[in-house]
C-alpha positions, 0 to 999 in steps of 0.5 A: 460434502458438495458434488464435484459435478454440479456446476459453480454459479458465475458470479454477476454485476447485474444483482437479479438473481436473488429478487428472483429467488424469491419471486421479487421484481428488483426494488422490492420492498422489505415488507414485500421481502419478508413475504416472499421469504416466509411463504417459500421457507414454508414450502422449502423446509427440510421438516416439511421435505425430509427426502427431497434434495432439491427442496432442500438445496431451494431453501438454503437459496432461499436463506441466502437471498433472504439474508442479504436482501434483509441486510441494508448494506449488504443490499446495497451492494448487491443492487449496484454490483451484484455477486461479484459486489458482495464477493469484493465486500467479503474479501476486502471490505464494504468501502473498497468495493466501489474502488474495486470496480472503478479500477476494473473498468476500461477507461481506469486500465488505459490512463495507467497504461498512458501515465505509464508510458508518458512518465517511463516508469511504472510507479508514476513519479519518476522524479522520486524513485528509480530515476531520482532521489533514490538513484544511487550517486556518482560518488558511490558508484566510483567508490574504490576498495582499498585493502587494509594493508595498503591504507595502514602503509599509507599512514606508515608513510605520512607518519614519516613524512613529518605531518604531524598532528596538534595534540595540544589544546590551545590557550587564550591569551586575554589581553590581546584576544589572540590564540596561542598553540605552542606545538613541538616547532613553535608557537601559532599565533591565530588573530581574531577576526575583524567584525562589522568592517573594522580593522 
């Protein structure tokens, strides 16, 4: 179990901390690595050490450096971002650690404080979101509820008005080209209508 009292290391964007573990200067070679790594490892061990903590706790450090110097991509991102580099690579991915920290840096925060301002909206496209497509309409905005009792009244009442549907289905008469509908008050006669400008 880790002790409460012993203090976190802040994470760092320089990435030196872990060349100097291993007494390295920053840009080391892999050969001078694997050196460096097997002359502390032998000085550190725990074998070699059985009732030093320090000495173990060095070795652990030792490990952990060795581990991502020896790692190319791990490496990489230690010597551009540092700790805080392999943090973001941990947690979301080794790609997205380079867009981590361009939209961490100041110039990136201002141009979304100003494309938030000058648009009035903080998803950037007005036009298409809260103000736009997706507004509601005018119609459903003034859309009335009308009770059921009342719509069935309503139909009760043209029912008796005398509007009455056209529940037959309408005959062609072929030698004419006109439709017929012969209803409850007589037929309806539609004629056909006029093509290319002729009457």
């Amino acid at each position: 179990m880790e002790d409460p009292n012993k203090l976190q290391r802040k994470m760092s964007a320089a990435g030196e901390s872990l060349y100097k573990t291993l007494g390295l200067e920053k840009g080391a070679s892999q050969e001078a690595i694997k050196k460096a790594y097997r002359k502390l490892a032998l000085r550190h061990h725990p074998d070699k050490n059985p009732d030093n903590l320090e000495a173990a706790e060095k070795f652990k450090e030792i490990n952990n450096a060795n581990s991502i110097l020896s790692d190319e991509d791990k490496r990489k991102i230690y010597d551009e971002y540092g700790s805080m580099g392999l943090y973001v690579a941990e947690q979301f991915g080794e790609d997205s650690v380079k867009y981590y920290f361009l939209m961490s840096k100041c110039w990136f925060k201002t141009l979304l404080v100003c494309c938030g301002i000058f648009t009035c909206c903080c998803c950037f496209c007005c036009c298409c979101f809260c103000c736009g497509k997706a507004k509601p309409s005018e119609n459903e905005d003034n859309f009335a509820y009308m009770d059921p009792e009342d719509l069935e009244a309503e139909i009760r009442e043209h029912d008796a008005a005398g509007d009455h549907v056209i529940v037959i289905q309408p005959s062609a008469d072929p030698s004419n080209g006109t439709v017929t509908f012969s209803g409850e008050d007589g037929p309806i006669v539609i004629q056909p209508h006029a093509t290319n400008g002729a009457k």
